[in-house]
N, C-alpha and C positions, 0 to 999 in steps of 0.2 A: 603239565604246567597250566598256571590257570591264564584265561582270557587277559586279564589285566597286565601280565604279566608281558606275555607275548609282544601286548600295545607298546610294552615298556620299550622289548629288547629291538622290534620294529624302528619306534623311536632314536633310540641311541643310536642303529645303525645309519640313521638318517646324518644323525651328525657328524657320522667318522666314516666313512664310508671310502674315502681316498688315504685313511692312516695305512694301511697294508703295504701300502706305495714304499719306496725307498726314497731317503735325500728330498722329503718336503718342506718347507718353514713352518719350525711349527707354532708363534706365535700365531698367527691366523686361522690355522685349524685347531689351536685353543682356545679362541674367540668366538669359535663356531659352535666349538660342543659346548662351550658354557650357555652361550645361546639357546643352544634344541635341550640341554636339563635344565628341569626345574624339581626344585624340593617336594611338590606337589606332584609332578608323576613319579617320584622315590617311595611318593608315602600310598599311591595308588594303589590298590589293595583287595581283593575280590571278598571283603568282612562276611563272616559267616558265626551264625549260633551267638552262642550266651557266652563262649570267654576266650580268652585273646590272650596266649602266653607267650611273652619278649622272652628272647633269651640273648645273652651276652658271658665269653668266655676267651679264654685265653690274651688276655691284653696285655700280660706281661708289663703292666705298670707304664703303659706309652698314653701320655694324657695328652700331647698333641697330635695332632694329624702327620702322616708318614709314608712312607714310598714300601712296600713290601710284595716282594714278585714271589708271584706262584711258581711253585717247582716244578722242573720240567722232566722229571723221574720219581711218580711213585708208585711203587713195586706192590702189585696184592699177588698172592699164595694159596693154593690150595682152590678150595671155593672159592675165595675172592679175587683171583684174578680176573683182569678185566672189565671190573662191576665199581659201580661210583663207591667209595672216592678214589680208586685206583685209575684216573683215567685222568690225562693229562692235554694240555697242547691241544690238536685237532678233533683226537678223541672226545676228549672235554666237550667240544663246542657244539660235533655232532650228536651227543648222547641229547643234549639239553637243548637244543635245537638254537645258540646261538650263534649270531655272524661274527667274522673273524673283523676285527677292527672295531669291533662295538664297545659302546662301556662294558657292558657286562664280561665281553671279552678280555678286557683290560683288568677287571678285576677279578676273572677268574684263572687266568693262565699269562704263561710267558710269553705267551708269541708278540711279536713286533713291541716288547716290553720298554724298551728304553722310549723308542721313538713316541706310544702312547701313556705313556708316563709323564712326558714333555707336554702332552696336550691334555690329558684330563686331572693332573697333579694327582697328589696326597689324599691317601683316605684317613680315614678315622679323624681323633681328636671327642677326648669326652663330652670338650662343649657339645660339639656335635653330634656327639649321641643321645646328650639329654635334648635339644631339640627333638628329637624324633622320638623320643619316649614320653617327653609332655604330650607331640601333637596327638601320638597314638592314644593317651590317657585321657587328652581331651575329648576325642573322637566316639572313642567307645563307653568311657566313661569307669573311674578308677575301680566302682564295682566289677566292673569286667574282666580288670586287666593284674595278670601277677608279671611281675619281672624278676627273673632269676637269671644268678648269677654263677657261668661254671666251675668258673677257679681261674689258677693264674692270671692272678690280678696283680698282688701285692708286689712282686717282685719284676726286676726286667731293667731298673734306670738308675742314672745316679742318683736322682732325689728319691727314690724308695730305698737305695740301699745305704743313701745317706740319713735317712729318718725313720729306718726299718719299716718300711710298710706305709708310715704313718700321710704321708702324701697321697697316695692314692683310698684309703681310708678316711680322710677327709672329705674328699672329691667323690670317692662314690656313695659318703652318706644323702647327698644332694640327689641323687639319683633314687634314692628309697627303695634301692631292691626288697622283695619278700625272704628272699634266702639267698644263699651261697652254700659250696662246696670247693673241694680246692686240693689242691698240688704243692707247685713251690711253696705256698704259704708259710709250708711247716720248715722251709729250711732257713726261718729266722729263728729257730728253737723253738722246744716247747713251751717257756715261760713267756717269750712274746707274740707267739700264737696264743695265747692263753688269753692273755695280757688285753689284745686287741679282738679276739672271740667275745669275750665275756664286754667291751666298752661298745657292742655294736648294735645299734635299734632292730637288727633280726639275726635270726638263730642260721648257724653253722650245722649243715648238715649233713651227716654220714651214717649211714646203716652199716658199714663193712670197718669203722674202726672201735677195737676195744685193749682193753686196759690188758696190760702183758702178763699182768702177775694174778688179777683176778678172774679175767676173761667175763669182760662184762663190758655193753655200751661204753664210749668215750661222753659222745655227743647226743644230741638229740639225732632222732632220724628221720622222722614224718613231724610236718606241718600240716594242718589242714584251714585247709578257708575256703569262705563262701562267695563265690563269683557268681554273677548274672542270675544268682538263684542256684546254681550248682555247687555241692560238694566236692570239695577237690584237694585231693591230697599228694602233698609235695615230699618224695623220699630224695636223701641224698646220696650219693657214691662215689666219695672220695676215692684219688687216683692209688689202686690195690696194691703199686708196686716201689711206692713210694722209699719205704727201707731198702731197696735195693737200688734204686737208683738214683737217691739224692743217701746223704750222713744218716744212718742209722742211730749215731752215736749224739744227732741234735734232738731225737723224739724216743727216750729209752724205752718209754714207759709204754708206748703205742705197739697195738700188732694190727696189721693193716688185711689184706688180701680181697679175692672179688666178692668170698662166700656168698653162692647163688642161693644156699640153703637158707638165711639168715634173709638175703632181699625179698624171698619168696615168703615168709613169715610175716614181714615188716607191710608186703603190699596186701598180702590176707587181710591181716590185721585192720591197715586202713579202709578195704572192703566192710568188713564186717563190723567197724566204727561207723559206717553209713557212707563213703567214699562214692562217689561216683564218675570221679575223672582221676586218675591216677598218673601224676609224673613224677619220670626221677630226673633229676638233673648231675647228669655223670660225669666222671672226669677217666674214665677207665678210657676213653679212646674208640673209634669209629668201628674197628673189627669185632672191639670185645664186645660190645653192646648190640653188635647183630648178633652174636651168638647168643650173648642174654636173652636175646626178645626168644628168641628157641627154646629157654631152658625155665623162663621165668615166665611167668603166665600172668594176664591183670593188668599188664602196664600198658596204659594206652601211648602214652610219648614218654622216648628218651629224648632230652637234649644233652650231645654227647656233647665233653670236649676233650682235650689234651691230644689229640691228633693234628689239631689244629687246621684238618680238614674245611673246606666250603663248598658245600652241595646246596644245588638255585633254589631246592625245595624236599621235604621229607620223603624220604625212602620209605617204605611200607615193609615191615617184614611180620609175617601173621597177621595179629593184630595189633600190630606197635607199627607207632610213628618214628622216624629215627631223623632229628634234623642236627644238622654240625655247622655252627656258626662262626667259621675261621678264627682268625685268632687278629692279634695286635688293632683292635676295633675297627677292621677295617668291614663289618657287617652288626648290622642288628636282626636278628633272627626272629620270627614273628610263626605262630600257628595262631591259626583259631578253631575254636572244636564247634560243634552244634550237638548237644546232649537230650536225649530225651528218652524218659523212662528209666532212668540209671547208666546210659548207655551213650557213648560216642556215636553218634551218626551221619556226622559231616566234617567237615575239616577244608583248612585252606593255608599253603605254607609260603613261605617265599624266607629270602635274604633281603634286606636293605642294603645295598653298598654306600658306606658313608662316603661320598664324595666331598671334601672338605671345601672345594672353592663353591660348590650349590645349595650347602646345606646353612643356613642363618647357624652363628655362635650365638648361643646359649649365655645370654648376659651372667647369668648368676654363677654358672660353671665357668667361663670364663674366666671372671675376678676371682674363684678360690683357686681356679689353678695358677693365675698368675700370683695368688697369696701365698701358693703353697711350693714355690717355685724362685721366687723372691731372691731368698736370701742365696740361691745357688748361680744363678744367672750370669754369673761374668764368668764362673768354674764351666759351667756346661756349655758355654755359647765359646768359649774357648776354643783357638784353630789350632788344631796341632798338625795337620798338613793336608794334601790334596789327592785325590782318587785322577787316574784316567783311564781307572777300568771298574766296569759294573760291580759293586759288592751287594754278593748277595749271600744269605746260607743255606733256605730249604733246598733240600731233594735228599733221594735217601743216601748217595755216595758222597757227592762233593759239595760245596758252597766257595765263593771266591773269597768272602769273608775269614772264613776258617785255612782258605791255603793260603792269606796273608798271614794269620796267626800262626799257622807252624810255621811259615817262613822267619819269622818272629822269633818265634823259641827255638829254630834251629842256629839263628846266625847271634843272638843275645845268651843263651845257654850252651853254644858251645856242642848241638847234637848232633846226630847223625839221622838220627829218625825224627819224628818230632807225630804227637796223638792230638788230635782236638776232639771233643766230645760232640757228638750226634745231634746236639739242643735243637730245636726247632724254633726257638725264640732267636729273634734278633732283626734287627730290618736292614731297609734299603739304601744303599747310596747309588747316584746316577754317575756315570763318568762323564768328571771335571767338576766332580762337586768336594767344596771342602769338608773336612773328615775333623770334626768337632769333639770334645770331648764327650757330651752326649751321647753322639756318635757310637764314639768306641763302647761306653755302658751299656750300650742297645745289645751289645754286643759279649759281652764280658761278669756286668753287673749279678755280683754272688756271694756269698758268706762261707765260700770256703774257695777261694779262685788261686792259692798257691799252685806257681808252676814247679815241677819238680824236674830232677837229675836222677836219672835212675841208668844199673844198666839191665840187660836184659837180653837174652838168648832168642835165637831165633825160633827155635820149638815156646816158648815163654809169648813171641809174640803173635805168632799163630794162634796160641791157646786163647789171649786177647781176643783178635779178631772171629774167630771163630763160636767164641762166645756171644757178643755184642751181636752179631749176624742171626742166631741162631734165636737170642731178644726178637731180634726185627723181621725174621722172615722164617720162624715157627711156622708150621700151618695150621695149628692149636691155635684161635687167639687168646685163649687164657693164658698161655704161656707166653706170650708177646711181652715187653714191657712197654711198648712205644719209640717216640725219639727215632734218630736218623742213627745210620751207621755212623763209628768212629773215622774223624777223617784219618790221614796220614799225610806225612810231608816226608821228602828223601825214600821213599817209594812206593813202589807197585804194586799189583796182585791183581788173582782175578777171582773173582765170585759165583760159584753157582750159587746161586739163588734155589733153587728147586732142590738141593742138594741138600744130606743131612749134614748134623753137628759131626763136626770134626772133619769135614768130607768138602766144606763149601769153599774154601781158601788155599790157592794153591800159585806158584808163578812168582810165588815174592822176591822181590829184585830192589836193590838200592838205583838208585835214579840218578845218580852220580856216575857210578860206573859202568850199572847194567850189572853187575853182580849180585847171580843169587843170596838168598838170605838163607844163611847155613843155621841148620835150628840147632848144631851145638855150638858155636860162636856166639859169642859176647858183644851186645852192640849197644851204645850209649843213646839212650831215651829219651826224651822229654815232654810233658805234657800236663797241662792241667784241669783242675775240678775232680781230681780225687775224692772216692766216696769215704777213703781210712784219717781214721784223727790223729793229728800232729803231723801232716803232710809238711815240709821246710822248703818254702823257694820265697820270690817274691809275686806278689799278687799277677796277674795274669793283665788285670789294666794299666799299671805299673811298666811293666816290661811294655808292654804292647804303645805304651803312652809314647816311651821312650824310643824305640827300634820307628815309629809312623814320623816324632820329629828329627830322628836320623834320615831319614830317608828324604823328608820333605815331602817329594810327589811318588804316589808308588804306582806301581804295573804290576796288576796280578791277571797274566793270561787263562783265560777260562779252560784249563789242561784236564782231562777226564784221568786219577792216574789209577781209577779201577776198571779192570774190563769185567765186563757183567755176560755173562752166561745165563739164563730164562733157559 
């Protein structure tokens, strides 16, 4: 960690220091941390060499500031067990040497989540991120500095999936990234991926997508530009497993994958173009891109995203930098190299946490998001009822967000079981906070969100789970696809983890009765975001809009209903 940094976490603890405590008011000791932060020790920073690469990814289209707790279960395999980003909670704080009750604390893990939530609010907010991207520009000087952007941008909210995209493409032209790569993007179809690709002042990048029927580039793949005197060339790596886990049937034309053989071509190439700093900007996810930097040679930094991972500063693997700059803008991800000779020879990493009540709004981002927000304002500011229990969704089994959802689609559909999908996307509500329409898009917001009625046999839903597990806790990460496991509502299981396909899912019980789930019995399903075309229910925010003003105020207790085996 560097010097600076330290100063920072030092700091922070100074202001919160009594948050750990149980039952304290916490106006006052949010008067305090606002107090000991300031925007100037955020932007504090140990500057090194000739170029300074921001990195920003996974926002999931959240252009205000937002509450988003760290998951307090995530499971690494294989090699990676126990090694960042797999390290959660206590672990977390001791790997990186932070105090428990600190900001950093706050924004990197669950612990005392609710109660330090209260005191040092909402991160992100785009204003806020372009603050911190001008002062860095100003600082070092725009020849310095590239900003890229990971993906999972476009999508995530009502106003992106009410104007496709076009809300946050507005909002982050202001921002003048160098490039992008990307994920959801593509599940507003190919003709308005296209659409918005081809109207943007810089190029979309992907070395690993090509044309299905030619087998040839989609995209551009390397950019190159000249920062602080260096040669520095920018490849991109769209998320490889995109046709399998969003609609195949909205990008026909696309064939996706990680092809190491293709990136290792692509970074020669830039080499022997006269390259001298070499990034990619990935969307493949935290595990896959350590194995890259093993298999792929050249690359001095990835910035991964689609993990949605946040690690305080870049992991070293070989000779690759590997930094992951969480997701829903709640960090600005910052390296800077020192090159000489053709050669990386110094470096300095950190996270910015956007603390939204420290950080000045960004006048001009400001007025475009309130421009571009405008006409939606009385739909999304909309109360449709009231929380008195924490919603949340990251971790790899459960979220309370998603067991209100199946509770949803069990008692409005009429099931017995009820599926929510794994997303990683979606934020925070505190309990006793009202549950807005917004709200629920944080949550839901998709272009294919039909709940369905299905029914389905117990061996049928084994094969399910046992699948989606086998995604998430491969020890290959190339075989990984990302994302959390599928939740389940109306019952149990337990999971080994360490355990092969077909072998990790065993114990399955309705929750109702406590009766086994017979895998030749017939049992009525329901679930949505279906990857098959012409799924028939009603949308999933719909339903959900409906069952939250049924309720009025709801209680979702934080019930664990997988037992986990390590």
């Amino acid at each position: 960690m560097s010097h600076t940094r330290r100063d920072f976490l030092q700091f922070a603890l100074n202001a919160s220091v009594a948050l750990g405590a149980a039952g304290y008011a916490a106006s006052p000791l949010r008067a305090l941390a606002q107090q000991k932060l300031t925007q100037e020790d955020l932007l504090r920073f140990d500057a090194k060499g000739q170029v300074t690469l921001l990195h920003f990814t996974d926002v999931h289209a959240q252009l205000l500031p937002v509450y988003f707790r760290p998951p307090d279960t995530n499971i690494g395999v294989g090699a990676f067990a126990g090694i960042p980003p797999h390290l959660v909670g206590e672990a977390f704080l001791k790997e990186f040497g932070i105090e428990r009750g600190s900001a950093y604390a706050y924004a990197h893990t669950f612990l005392d989540y609710v109660d330090l939530a209260r005191s040092y609010g909402r991160l992100g907010g785009l204003d806020r991120t372009a603050t911190l991207v001008k002062a860095i520009r100003a600082d070092r000087g725009d020849d310095k500095v590239l900003f890229l952007d990971g993906g999972d941008t476009w999508q995530g909210s009502y106003t992106s999936l009410k104007t496709a995209g076009q809300d946050m493409v507005d909002c982050m032209a202001l921002l003048k990234p160098d490039a992008m790569t990307g994920h959801w993007e593509f599940t507003f179809g190919e003709d308005r991926f296209t659409e918005i690709v081809e109207s943007q002042a810089y190029p979309f990048l992907a070395s690993n997508i090509f044309d299905a029927e030619w087998d040839e580039p989609v995209f551009e793949h390397t950019k190159m530009f000249e920062k602080g005197g260096v040669q520095v060339a920018v490849i991109g790596q769209a998320m490889p497993y995109t046709p399998i886990a969003n609609p195949r049937w909205m990008f026909p034309q696309w064939s996706f994958g990680i092809r190491p053989d293709v990136l290792q071509a692509n970074v020669d190439a830039a080499r022997a173009a006269g390259a001298e700093v070499v990034v990619l900007i990935s969307h493949n996810g935290f595990d896959v891109d350590r194995k890259l930097a093993t298999v792929v040679s050249g690359i001095d930094v990835i910035l991964t995203g689609h993990t949605h991972d946040a690690v305080p500063e870049a992991v070293r693997v070989r000779e690759t930098l590997i930094l992951s700059s969480g997701s829903h803008g709640k960090y600005l991800g910052r390296v800077d190299l020192e090159v000489a000779n053709g050669k990386v020879t110094g470096s300095s990493s950190n996270l910015i946490p956007v603390f939204s009540d420290v950080i000045a709004s960004d006048p001009e981002m400001a007025a475009k998001i309130a421009e571009v927000r405008a006409p939606y304002e009385a739909e999304t500011a909309e109360v449709l009822g009231r929380t008195e229990s924490l919603l949340y969704r990251r971790g790899n089994f459960n979220g309370t967000w998603d067991d209100l959802i199946c509770q949803g689609i069990i008692e409005e559909r009429d099931t017995q079981i009820a599926l929510s999908p794994g997303f990683r996307w979606g934020t925070t509500l505190l309990p006793g906070q009202d549950i807005t329409r917004d709200d629920l898009y944080t949550e839901t917001s998709m272009s294919y969100p039909a709940v369905y009625r299905n029914e389905m046999t117990g061996q049928q839903l084994k094969e399910v789970l046992e699948d989606v597990c086998d995604n998430l806790f491969n020890p290959d990460p190339f075989l990984q696809q990302g994302g959390d496991m599928v939740r389940v509502g109306g019952m149990t299981y337990t999971c080994a983890v360490n355990g092969t396909i077909g072998n990790r899912i065993s114990d399955m019980q309705l929750t109702a009765t406590g009766e086994p789930i017979d895998p030749g019995k017939t049992y009525v399903v329901g679930g949505w975001a279906s990857v098959n075309e012409g799924v028939e229910g009603p949308a999933i925010y719909d339903l959900m809009e409906g069952f939250i003003r049924r309720k009025g105020t709801v209680t979702v207790p934080d019930e664990r209903t997988v037992r986990i085996v390590l």
